[in-house]
C-alpha positions as CSV (number, residue, x, y, z in Angstrom):
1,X,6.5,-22.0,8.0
2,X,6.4,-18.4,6.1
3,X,6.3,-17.8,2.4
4,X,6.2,-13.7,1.3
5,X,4.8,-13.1,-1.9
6,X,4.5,-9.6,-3.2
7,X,3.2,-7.4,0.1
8,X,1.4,-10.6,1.7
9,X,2.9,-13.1,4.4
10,X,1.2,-16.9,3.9
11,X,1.8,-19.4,7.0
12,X,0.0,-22.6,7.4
13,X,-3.3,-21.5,8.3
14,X,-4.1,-18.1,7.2
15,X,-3.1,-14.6,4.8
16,X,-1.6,-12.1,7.0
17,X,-0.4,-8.3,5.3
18,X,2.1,-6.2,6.9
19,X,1.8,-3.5,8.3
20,X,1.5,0.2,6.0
21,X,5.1,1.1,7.4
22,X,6.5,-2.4,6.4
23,X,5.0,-2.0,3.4
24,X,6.8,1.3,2.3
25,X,10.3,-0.1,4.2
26,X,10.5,-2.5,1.7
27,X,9.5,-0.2,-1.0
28,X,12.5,2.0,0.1
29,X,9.8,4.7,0.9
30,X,9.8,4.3,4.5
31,X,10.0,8.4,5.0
32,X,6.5,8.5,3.2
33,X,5.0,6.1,6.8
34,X,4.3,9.0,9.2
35,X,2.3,10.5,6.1
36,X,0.6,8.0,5.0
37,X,-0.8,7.0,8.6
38,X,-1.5,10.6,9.4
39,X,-3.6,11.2,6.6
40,X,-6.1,7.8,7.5
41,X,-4.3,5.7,4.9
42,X,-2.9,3.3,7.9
43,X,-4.1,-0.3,7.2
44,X,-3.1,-2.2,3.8
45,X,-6.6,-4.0,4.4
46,X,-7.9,-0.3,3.2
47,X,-5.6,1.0,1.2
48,X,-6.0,-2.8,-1.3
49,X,-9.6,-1.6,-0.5
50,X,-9.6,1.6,-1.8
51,X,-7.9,0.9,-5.3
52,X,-10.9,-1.7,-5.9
53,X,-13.1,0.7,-6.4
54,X,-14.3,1.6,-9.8
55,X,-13.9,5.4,-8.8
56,X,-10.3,5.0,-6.4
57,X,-10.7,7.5,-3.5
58,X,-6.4,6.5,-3.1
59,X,-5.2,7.7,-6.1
60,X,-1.9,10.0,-8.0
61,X,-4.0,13.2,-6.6
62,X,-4.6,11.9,-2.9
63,X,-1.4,10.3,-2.9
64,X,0.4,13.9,-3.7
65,X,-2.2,16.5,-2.0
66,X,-3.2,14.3,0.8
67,X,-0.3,12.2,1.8
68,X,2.5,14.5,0.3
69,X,3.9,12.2,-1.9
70,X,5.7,14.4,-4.2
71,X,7.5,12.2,-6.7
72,X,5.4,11.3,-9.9
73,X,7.3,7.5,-10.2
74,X,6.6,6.9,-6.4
75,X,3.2,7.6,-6.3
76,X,2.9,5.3,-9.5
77,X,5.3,2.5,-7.7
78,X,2.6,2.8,-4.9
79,X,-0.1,2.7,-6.8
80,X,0.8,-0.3,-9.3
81,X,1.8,-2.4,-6.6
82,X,-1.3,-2.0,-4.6
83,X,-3.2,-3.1,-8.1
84,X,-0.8,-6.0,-7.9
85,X,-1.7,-7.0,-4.4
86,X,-5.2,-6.5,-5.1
87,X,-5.0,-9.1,-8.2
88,X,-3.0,-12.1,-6.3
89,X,-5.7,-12.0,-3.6
């Protein structure tokens, strides 16, 4: 038995997270993949990681100079729903 809730899979015995190109499929921002995993930013592990931090290292600037996210809402859809993640751990 599966439940999804936000970017996290739950079956009967343990929390499982997709996979960064899943993730940005079902954002609709599956043409932002190839940069994302080119640039190191390739496990959800790290990227829920990263926006821990008091100081983010993945933030609006890395997302657009680093990964090449272009798009000013995107990079903020991508960044608020990694906060979310982080909090329903």
């Amino acid at each position: 038995m599966f439940e999804r809730k936000g970017i996290f899979v739950f079956d009967s015995t343990k929390l499982k997270y997709p996979s960064v190109s899943e993730w940005l499929f079902c954002l609709g921002y599956e043409e932002y993949a190839q940069q994302f995993e080119d640039t190191g930013f390739d496990s959800m592990e790290y990227l829920i990681l990263q926006t821990s931090f008091k100081e983010k290292l993945l933030d609006e600037f890395t997302l657009r100079d680093e990964v090449g996210v272009d798009n000013l809402a995107v990079r903020r859809d991508i960044l608020k729903r990694l906060k979310k993640s982080k909090l329903e751990k």
